[in-house]
C-alpha positions as a printed Julia matrix, in Angstrom:
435×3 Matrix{Float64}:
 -42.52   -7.29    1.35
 -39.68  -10.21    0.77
 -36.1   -10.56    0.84
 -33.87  -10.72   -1.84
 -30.82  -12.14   -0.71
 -27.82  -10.92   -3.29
 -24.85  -13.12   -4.1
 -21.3   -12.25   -4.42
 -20.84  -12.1    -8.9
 -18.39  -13.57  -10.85
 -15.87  -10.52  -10.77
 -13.56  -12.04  -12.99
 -12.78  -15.04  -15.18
 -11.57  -18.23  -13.22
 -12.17  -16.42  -10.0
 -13.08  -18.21   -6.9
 -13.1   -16.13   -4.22
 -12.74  -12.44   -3.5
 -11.6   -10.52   -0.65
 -14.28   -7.92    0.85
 -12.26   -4.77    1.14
 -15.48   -1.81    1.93
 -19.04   -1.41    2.58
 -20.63    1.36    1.25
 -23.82    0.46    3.02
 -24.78   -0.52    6.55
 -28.09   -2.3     7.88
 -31.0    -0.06    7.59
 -29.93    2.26    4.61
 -32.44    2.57    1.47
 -30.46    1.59   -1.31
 -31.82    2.2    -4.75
 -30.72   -0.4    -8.3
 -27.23    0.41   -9.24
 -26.51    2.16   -5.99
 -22.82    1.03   -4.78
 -23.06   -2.22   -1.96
 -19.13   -2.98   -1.57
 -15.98   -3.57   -3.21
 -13.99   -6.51   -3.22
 -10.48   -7.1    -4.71
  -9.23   -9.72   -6.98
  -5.61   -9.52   -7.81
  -4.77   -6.74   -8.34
  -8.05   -5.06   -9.42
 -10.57   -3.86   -6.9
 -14.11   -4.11   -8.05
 -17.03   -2.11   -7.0
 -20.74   -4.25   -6.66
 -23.67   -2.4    -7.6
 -27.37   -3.0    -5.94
 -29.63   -5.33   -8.42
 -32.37   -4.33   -6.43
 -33.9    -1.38   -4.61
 -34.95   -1.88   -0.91
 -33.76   -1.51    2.61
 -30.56   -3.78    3.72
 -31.54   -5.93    6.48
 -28.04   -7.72    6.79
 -24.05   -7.45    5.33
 -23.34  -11.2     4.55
 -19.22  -10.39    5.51
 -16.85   -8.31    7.24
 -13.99   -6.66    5.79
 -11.18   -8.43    5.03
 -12.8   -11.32    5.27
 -12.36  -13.87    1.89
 -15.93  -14.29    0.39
 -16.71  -17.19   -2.26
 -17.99  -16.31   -5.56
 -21.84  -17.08   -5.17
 -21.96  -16.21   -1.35
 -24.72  -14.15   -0.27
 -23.14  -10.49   -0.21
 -26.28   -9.1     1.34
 -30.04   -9.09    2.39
 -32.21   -6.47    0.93
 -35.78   -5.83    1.78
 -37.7    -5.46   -1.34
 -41.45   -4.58   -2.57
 -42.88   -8.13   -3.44
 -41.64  -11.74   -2.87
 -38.36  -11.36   -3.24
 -36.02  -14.54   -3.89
 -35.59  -15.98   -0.29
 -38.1   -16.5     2.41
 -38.18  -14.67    5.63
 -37.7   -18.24    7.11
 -34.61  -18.89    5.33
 -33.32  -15.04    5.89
 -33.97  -15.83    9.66
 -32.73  -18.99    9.71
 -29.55  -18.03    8.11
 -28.98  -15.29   10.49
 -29.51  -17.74   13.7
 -26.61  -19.8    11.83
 -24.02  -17.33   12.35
 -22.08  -17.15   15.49
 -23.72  -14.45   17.83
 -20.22  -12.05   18.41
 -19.44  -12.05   22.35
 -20.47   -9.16   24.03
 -20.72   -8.13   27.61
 -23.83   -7.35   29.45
 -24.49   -4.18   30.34
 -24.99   -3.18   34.14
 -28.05   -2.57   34.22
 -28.75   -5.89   32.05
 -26.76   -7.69   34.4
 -28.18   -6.2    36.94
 -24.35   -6.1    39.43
 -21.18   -4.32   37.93
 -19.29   -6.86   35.61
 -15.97   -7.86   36.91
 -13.0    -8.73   35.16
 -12.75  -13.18   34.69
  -9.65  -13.62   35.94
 -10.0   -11.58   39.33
  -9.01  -13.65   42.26
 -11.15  -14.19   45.07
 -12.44  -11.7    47.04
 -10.56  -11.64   50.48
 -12.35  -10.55   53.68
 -13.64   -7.21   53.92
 -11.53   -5.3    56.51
 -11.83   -1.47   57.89
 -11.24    0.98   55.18
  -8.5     2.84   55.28
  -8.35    6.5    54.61
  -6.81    6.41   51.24
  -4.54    8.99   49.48
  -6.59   10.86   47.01
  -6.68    8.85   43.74
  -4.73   11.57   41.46
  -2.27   11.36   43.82
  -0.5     8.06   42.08
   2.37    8.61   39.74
   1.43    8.73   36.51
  -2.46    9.68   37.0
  -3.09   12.68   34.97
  -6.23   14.86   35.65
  -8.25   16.49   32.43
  -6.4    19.37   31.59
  -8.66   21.21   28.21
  -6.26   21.4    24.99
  -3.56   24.96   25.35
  -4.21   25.03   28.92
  -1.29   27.18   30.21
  -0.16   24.23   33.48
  -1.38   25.7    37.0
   1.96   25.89   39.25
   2.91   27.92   42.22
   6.56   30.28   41.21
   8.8    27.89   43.03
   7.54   24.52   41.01
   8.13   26.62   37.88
  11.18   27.37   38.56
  12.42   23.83   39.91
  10.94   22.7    36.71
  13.18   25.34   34.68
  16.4    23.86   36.44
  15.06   19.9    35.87
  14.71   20.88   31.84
  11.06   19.86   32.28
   8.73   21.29   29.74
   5.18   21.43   32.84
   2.59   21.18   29.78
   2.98   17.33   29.97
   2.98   17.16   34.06
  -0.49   15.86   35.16
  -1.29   17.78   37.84
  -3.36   16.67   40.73
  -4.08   19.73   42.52
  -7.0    21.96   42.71
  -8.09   22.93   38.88
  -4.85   21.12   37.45
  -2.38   22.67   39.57
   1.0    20.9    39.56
   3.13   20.62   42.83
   6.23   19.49   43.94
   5.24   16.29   44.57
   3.66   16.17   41.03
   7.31   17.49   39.67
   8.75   14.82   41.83
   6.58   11.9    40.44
   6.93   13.08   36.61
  10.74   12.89   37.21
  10.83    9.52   38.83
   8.38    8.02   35.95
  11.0     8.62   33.63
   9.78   11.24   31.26
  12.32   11.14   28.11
  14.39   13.54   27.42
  14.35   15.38   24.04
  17.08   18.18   23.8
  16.37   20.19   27.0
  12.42   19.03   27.25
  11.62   15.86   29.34
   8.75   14.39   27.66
   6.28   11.19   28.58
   6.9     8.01   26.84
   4.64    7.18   23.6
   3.5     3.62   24.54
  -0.02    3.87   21.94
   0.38    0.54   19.68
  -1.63    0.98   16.56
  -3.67   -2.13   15.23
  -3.69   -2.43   11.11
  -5.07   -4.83    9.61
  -3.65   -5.82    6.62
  -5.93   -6.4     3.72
  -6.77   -5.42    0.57
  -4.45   -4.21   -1.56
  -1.67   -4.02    0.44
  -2.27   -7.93    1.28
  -2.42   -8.54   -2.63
   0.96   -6.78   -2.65
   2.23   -8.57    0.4
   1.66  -12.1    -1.08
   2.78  -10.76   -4.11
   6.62   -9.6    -2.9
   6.82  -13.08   -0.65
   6.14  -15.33   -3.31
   8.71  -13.45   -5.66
  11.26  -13.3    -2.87
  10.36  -17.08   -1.78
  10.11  -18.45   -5.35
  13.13  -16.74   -7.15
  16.51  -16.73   -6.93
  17.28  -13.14   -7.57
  20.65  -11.67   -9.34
  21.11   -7.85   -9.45
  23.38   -6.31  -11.48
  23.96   -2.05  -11.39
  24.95   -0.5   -14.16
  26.3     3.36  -14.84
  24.76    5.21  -17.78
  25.92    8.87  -19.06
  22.28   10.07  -19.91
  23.22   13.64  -20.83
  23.11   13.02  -24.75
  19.6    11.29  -24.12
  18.11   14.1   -22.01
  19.44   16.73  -24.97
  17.18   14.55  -27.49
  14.31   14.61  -24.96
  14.01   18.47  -24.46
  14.67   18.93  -28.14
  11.65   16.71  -28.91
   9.49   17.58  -26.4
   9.82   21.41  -27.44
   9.16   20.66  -31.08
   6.19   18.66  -30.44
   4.74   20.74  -27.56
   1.4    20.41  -27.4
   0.65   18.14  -29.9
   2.61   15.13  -28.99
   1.86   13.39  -25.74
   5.1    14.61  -23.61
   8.06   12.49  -23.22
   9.95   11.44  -19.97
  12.87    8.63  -20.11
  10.6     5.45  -19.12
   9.0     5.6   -23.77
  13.03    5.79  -24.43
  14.03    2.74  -22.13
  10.98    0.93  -22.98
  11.85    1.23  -26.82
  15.79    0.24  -25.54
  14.0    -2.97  -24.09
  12.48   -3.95  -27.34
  15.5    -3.56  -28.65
  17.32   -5.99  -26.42
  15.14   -8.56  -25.84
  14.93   -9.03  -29.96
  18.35  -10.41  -29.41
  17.63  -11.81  -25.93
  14.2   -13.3   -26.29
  14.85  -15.34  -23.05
  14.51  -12.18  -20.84
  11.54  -11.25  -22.53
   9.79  -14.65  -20.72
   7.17  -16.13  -17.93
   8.32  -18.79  -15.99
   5.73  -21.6   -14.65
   7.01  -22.8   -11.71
   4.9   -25.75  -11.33
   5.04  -27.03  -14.84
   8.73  -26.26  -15.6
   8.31  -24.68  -18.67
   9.41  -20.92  -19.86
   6.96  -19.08  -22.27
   9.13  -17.12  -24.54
   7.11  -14.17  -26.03
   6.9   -12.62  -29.56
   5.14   -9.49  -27.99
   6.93   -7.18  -25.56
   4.19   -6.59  -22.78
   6.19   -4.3   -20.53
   4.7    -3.37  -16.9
   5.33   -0.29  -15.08
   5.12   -0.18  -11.07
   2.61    2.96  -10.39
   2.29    4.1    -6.75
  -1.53    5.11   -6.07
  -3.51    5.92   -2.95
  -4.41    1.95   -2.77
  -0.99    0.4    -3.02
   1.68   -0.66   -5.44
   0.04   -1.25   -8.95
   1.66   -2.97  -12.43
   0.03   -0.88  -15.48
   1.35   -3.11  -18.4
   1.81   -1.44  -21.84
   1.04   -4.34  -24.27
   2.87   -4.68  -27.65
   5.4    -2.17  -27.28
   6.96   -3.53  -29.61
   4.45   -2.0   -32.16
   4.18    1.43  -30.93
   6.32    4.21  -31.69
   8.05    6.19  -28.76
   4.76    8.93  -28.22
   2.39    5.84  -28.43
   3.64    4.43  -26.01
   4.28    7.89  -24.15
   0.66    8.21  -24.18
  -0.51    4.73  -23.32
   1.93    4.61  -20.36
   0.08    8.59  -19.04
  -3.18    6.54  -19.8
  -2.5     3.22  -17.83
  -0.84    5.51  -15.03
  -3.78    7.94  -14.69
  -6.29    5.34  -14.45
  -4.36    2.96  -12.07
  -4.38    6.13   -9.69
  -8.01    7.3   -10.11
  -9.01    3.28   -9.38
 -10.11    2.68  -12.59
  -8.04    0.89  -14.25
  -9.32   -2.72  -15.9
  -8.04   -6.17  -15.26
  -6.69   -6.61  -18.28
  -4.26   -3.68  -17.58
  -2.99   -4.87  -15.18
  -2.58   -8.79  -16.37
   0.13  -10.04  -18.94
   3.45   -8.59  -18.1
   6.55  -10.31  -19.98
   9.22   -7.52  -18.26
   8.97   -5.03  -16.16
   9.6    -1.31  -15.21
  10.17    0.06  -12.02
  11.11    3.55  -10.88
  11.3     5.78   -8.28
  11.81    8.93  -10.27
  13.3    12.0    -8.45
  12.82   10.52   -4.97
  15.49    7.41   -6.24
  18.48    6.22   -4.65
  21.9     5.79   -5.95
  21.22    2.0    -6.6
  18.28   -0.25   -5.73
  17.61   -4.02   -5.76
  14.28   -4.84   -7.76
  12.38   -7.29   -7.1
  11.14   -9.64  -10.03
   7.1    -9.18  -10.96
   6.52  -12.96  -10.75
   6.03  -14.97  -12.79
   8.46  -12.97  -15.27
  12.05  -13.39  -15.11
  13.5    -9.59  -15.27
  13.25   -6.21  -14.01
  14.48   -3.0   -15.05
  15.32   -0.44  -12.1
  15.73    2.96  -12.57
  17.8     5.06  -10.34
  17.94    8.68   -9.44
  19.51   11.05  -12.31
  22.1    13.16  -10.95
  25.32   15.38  -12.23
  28.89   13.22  -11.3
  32.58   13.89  -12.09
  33.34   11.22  -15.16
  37.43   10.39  -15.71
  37.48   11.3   -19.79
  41.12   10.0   -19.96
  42.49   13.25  -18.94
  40.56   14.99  -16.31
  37.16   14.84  -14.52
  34.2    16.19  -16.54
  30.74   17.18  -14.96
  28.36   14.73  -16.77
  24.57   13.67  -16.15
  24.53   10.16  -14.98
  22.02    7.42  -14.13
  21.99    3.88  -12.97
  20.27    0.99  -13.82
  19.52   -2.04  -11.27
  18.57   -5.03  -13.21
  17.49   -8.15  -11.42
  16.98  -11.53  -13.08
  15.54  -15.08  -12.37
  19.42  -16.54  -12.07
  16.82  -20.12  -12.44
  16.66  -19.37  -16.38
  19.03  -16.27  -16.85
  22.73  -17.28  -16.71
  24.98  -14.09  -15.01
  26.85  -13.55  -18.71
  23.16  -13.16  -20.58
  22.37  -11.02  -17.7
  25.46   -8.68  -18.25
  25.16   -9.15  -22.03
  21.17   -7.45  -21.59
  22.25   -4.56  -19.1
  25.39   -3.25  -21.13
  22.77   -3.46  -24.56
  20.59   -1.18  -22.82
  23.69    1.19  -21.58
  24.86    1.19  -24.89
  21.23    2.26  -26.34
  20.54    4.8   -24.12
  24.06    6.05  -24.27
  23.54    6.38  -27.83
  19.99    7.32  -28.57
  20.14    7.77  -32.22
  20.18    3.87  -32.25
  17.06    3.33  -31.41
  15.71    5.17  -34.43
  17.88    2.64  -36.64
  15.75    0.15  -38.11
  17.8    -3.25  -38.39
């Protein structure tokens, strides 16, 4: 038998280090070639490891969360023949890592452990005879789940008159049973009151770490919001002749066209305004001071999945015609959610979409998918009275939030971009008018 100590791959080009984000394996499992070790994240893109080796795992080489360098030993495997590390070395490398504190056990200690920072013990004196222990305010005794609360008439009806619900009195009584003094000490511990119900306070804190994905995302939003200097501009759009042209094409091409919801329409609207506004349609580098102007319109679009906020980007729209892009964007979406979607989906962004669909507010404030300079927002769609000159008409409206790296995107260019997309989707036709 021999070890075959497995290093961390290169998961992606120019890659250092990796985040370890799940074990699929623990010490003593019989893993076979192939069989799933871990997943780590890079970016944006998680990435499962596979076994290259069948054997018995003698040792994780990380914990989770922890930041893992490319070429790290991921794990030790047990394997028929020599293996590619000596037991020596395995053992040697596991007598390197600091031993995690843990307390004896009583019986290994051989006295009870006490707590480090008890004071000295004073002289013993006579015991007292104490109060029973349940006595104490506060101390509840074991009372099994839809337990009807043990209490003589008169504490029930005390407790009727205090507005105390008795279900969430300890009592310390015989079997549970809840007495006066119990009522009295529930009371004076402050139980909140909710409507006519005093209940106990909630003090649980729960410990998340954050890694992952939602780190990725975390770094992701600070360095936007750190880095750039954001201007948002909201802008009203009457969608109703838009949504007519949507139904009508969807119902012509129903079930042989891939089906088509507003983001293919203001994606196409985009293409159309960034050919006059190239600048918009940019990556700025920071560090260098230089803004990469693109030819191709990569546009991303924020998916929520299970793992955290992901960036699908549809690249070229440009080039694709309002159901390519309708079916790329169902593609990208579906396999952002399902977990596998591939780095290069997710890289390359030039502008970006981001909606909320039906769950949308009246107006939002996007924040820009560093390192591009713009981001489209789209708000919820909703019937409003609209002033036609003479009265108020019922009309399906919509609006935009558009924020922009004010760095390299004056305020008037900014304006000049959102009321070219109003106008667009205001007027649909136009973006089947070549020229």
């Amino acid at each position: 038998m021999g070890v075959f100590a497995m290093r961390l791959p290169d998961v992606g080009e120019g890659i250092a280090e990796a985040e370890l984000t799940e074990w699929h394996v623990k010490p003593g499992d019989i893993v076979q070639e192939d069989d799933i070790l871990a997943a780590v994240m890079t970016d944006k893109a998680a990435v499962e490891v596979p076994s290259a080796v069948a054997g018995k795992v003698l040792e994780l080489g990380g914990e989770i969360g922890e930041m893992m360098a490319i070429g790290s030993v991921l794990i030790r495997i047990e394997v028929d023949g020599d293996g590619n590390e000596s037991a020596d070395a395995a053992a040697a490398a596991q007598a390197a890592k600091p031993a995690a504190a843990k307390p004896a056990a009583p019986e290994e200690a051989g006295a009870t452990p006490e707590p480090e920072d008890k004071p000295a013990a004073a002289p013993a004196a006579p015991a007292p005879v104490a109060a029973p222990a349940a006595k104490k305010p506060g101390h509840r005794l074991p009372r099994p789940e839809g337990a009807k609360p043990l209490a003589a008439p008169s504490v029930r009806a005390r407790a009727r008159s205090e507005g105390v619900d008795l279900r969430h009195v300890p009592g310390t009584g015989p079997g549970g049973r809840i007495s006066h003094e119990d009522l009295d000490n529930w009371i004076a511990s402050g139980g909140i009151q909710q409507g006519s119900v005093k209940r106990g306070r909630n003090t649980g804190v729960e410990e998340i770490r954050v890694i992952g994905m939602r780190r990725k995302i975390a770094e992701k939003m600070a360095l936007s919001k750190r880095q750039i200097p954001h201007i948002t501009i909201v802008e009203e759009v009457e969608m109703g002749a838009l949504e007519d042209l949507r139904a009508a094409l969807n119902k012509k091409h129903a079930g042989e066209r891939p089906k088509l919801t507003l983001l293919p329409f203001l994606m196409r609207a985009i293409v159309e305004a960034v050919r006059e506004q190239p600048g918009l349609n940019a990556r700025f580098d920071d560090e260098a001071g230089v803004i990469h102007r693109h030819g191709g319109v990569h546009i991303g679009i924020a998916t929520q999945t299970p793992q955290g906020l992901n960036v699908p980007v549809v690249h070229h729209a440009e080039a694709g015609s309002l159901w390519d892009n309708a079916g790329e964007l169902a593609r990208l979406a579906e396999a952002a959610r399902e977990g596998s979607i591939k780095r290069e989906e997710l890289t390359g962004g030039t502008i970006t979409i981001t909606s909320l669909g039906a769950l949308g507010a009246i107006a939002t404030t996007p924040i820009i998918n560093h390192p591009e300079v713009a981001i489209v927002g789209v708000n919820k769609m909703q019937i409003r009275p609209v002033w036609d000159g003479q009265q108020f008409q019922p009309r399906k409206m919509m609006n935009l939030s558009c924020s922009f790296d004010h760095r390299v995107v004056d305020g008037w260019d900014a304006a000049v971009f959102v009321q070219k997309l109003k106008t667009l989707l205001e007027s649909p036709a136009m973006l089947f008018v070549e020229g």
